[in-house]
C-alpha positions as CSV (number, residue, x, y, z in Angstrom):
1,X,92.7,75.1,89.5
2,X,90.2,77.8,88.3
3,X,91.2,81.0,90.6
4,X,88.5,83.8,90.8
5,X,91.0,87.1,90.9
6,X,88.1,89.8,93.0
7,X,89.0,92.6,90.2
8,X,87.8,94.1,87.1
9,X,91.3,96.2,86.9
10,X,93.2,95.2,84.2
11,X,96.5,96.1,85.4
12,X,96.3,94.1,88.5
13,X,95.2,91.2,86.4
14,X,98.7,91.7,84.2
15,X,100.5,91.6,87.4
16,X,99.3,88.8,89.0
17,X,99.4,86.5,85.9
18,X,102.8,87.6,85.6
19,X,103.5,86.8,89.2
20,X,101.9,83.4,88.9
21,X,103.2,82.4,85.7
22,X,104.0,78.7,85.4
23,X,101.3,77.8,88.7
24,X,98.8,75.6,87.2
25,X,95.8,78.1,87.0
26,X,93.0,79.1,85.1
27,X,92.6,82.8,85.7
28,X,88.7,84.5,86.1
29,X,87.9,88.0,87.1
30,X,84.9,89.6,87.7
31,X,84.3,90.5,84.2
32,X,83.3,87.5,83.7
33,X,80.6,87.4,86.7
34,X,79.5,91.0,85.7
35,X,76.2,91.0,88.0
36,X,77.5,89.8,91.1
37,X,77.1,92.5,94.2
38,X,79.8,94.1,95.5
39,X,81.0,93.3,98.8
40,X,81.0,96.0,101.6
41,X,84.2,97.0,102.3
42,X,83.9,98.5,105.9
43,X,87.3,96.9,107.4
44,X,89.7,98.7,109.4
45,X,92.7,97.9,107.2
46,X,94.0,96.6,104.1
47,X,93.9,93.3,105.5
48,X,90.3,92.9,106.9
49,X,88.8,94.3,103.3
50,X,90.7,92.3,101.3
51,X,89.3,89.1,103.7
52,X,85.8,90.4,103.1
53,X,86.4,90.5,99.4
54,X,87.5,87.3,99.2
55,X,85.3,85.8,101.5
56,X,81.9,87.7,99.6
57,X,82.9,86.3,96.3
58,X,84.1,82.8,97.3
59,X,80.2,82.4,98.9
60,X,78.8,83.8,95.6
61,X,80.5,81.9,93.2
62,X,82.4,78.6,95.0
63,X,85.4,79.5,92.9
64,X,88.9,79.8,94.9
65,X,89.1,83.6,95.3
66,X,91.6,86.0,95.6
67,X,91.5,89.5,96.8
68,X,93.4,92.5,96.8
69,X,93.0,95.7,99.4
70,X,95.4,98.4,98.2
71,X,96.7,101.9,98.2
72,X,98.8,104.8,99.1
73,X,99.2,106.0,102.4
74,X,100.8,109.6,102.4
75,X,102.5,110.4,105.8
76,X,101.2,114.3,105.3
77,X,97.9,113.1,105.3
78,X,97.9,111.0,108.3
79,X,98.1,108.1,106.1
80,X,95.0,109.6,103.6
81,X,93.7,108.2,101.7
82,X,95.1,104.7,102.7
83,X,91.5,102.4,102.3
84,X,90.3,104.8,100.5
85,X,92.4,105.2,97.9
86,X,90.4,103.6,94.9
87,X,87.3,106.1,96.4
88,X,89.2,108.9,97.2
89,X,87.9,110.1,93.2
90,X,86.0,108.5,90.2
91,X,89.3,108.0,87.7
92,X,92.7,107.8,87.8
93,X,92.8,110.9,86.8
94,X,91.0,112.6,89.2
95,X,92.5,110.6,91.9
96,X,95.9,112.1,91.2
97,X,94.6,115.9,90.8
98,X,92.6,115.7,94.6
99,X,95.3,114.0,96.3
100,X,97.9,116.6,94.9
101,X,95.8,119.8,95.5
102,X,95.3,117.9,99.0
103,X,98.6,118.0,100.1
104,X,98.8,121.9,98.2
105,X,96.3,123.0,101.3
106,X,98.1,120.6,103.9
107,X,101.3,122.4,103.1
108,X,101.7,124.8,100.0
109,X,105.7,123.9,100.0
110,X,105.4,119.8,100.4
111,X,106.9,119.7,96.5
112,X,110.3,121.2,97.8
113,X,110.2,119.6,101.1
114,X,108.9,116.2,99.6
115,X,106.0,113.8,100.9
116,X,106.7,110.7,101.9
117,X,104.4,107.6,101.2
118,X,104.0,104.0,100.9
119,X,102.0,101.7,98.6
120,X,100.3,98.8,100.9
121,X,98.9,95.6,99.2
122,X,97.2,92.7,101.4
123,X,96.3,90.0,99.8
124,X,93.4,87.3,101.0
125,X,93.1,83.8,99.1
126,X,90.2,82.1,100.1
127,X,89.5,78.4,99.3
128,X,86.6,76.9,101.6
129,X,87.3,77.6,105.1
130,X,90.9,78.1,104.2
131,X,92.5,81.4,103.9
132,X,96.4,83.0,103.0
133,X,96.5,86.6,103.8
134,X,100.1,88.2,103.3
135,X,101.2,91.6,102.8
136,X,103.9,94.0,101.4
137,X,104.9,97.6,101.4
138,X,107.0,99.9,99.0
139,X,108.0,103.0,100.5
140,X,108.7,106.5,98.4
141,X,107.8,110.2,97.6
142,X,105.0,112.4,96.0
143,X,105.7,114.0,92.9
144,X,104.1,117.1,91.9
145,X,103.8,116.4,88.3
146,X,102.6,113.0,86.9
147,X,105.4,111.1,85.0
148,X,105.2,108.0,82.8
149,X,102.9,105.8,80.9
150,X,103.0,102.9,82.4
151,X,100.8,101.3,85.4
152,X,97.7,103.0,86.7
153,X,96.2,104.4,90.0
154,X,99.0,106.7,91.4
155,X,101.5,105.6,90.2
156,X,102.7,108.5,87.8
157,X,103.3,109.9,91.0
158,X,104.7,107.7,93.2
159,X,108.6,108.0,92.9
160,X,110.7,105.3,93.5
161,X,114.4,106.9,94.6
162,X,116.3,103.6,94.2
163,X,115.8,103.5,90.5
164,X,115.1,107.2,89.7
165,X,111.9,106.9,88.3
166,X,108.1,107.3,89.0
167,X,106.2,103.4,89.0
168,X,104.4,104.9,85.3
169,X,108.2,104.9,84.6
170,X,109.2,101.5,85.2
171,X,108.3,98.3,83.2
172,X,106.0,95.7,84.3
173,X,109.3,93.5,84.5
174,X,111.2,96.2,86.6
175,X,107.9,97.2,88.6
176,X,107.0,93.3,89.7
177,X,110.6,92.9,91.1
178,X,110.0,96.0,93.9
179,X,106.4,97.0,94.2
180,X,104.1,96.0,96.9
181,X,102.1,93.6,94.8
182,X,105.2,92.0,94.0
183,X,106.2,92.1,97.0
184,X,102.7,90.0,98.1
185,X,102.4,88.1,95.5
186,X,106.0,86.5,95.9
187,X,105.1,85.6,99.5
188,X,101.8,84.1,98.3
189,X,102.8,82.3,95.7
190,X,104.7,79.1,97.1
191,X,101.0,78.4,99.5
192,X,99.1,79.4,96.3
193,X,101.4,76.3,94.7
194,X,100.5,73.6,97.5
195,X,96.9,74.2,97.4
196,X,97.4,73.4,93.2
197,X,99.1,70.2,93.9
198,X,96.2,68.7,96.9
């Protein structure tokens, strides 16, 4: 079945071909459509804009779709950026500097007293007027200074206290056993594998 992943992100593509290995699938992204509008993402929640992303792209191109809505929701910052996390700044980069000097004027001392966050990942698979929408939730700490090269988005920052290490710190192996795409994925996966077999 050809499977239309909503994403130019390459790192979400390694993660879900790694989480769907062995389905029978034929993987697309949207490099491959490269002038197809984007959707308006003006839901509420994770959940509603990853339904809208799934449901733009499945009217656009016919192709079984699946659609991500994820991010970091800092409990210092009411949650912030949450939706907005892959708008909160143009790069990765830049992502990490404004959330970190955000929390600096929220609370000059948050690196000693820590900041508490989550990473959030709904998931939408459309297929006609069928639709799987799960989610997960990883829950850890703000870290002042970036660590690791692995990953993207936040996760140089994003510590993980069970294993000791930021989410740039752990493998892809180690990092789709725990994180909240993992987490998703694992509870999408057996429906994705029915819809394969009818």
């Amino acid at each position: 079945m050809r499977l239309l992943l909503a994403t130019k992100n390459k790192g979400k593509l390694i993660e879900v071909q790694d989480a769907l290995h062995g389905l029978p699938l034929t993987l697309e992204t949207l490099v491959q459509y490269p002038d197809l509008p984007n959707p308006v993402e003006d839901g509420a929640s994770f959940a509603a804009n990853a339904r809208l992303k799934s449901e733009h792209y499945l009217r656009l191109t016919g192709l079984a779709t699946l659609a991500d809505d994820s991010g970091l929701a800092v409990e210092a910052l009411d949650g912030a950026p949450g939706i907005h996390s892959a708008r909160f700044a143009p790069s990765d980069d830049a992502r990490i500097r404004k959330l970190l000097s955000t929390l600096d004027q929220v609370d000059p001392d948050w690196a000693n007293i820590g900041a508490s966050a989550r990473f959030v990942c709904a998931l939408c698979l459309s297929r006609s007027s069928e639709h799987i929408e799960v989610e997960g939730e990883v829950w850890g700490e703000i870290i002042p200074t970036p660590r690791g090269a692995n990953g993207f988005g936040y996760d140089p920052i994003f510590y993980y206290p069970p294993l000791g290490k930021t989410f740039a710190e752990l493998s892809l192996a180690q990092k789709n056993r725990i994180s909240h795409r993992a987490q998703a994925l694992d509870l999408l996966r057996s429906s994705v594998g029915a819809w394969t077999e009818s």
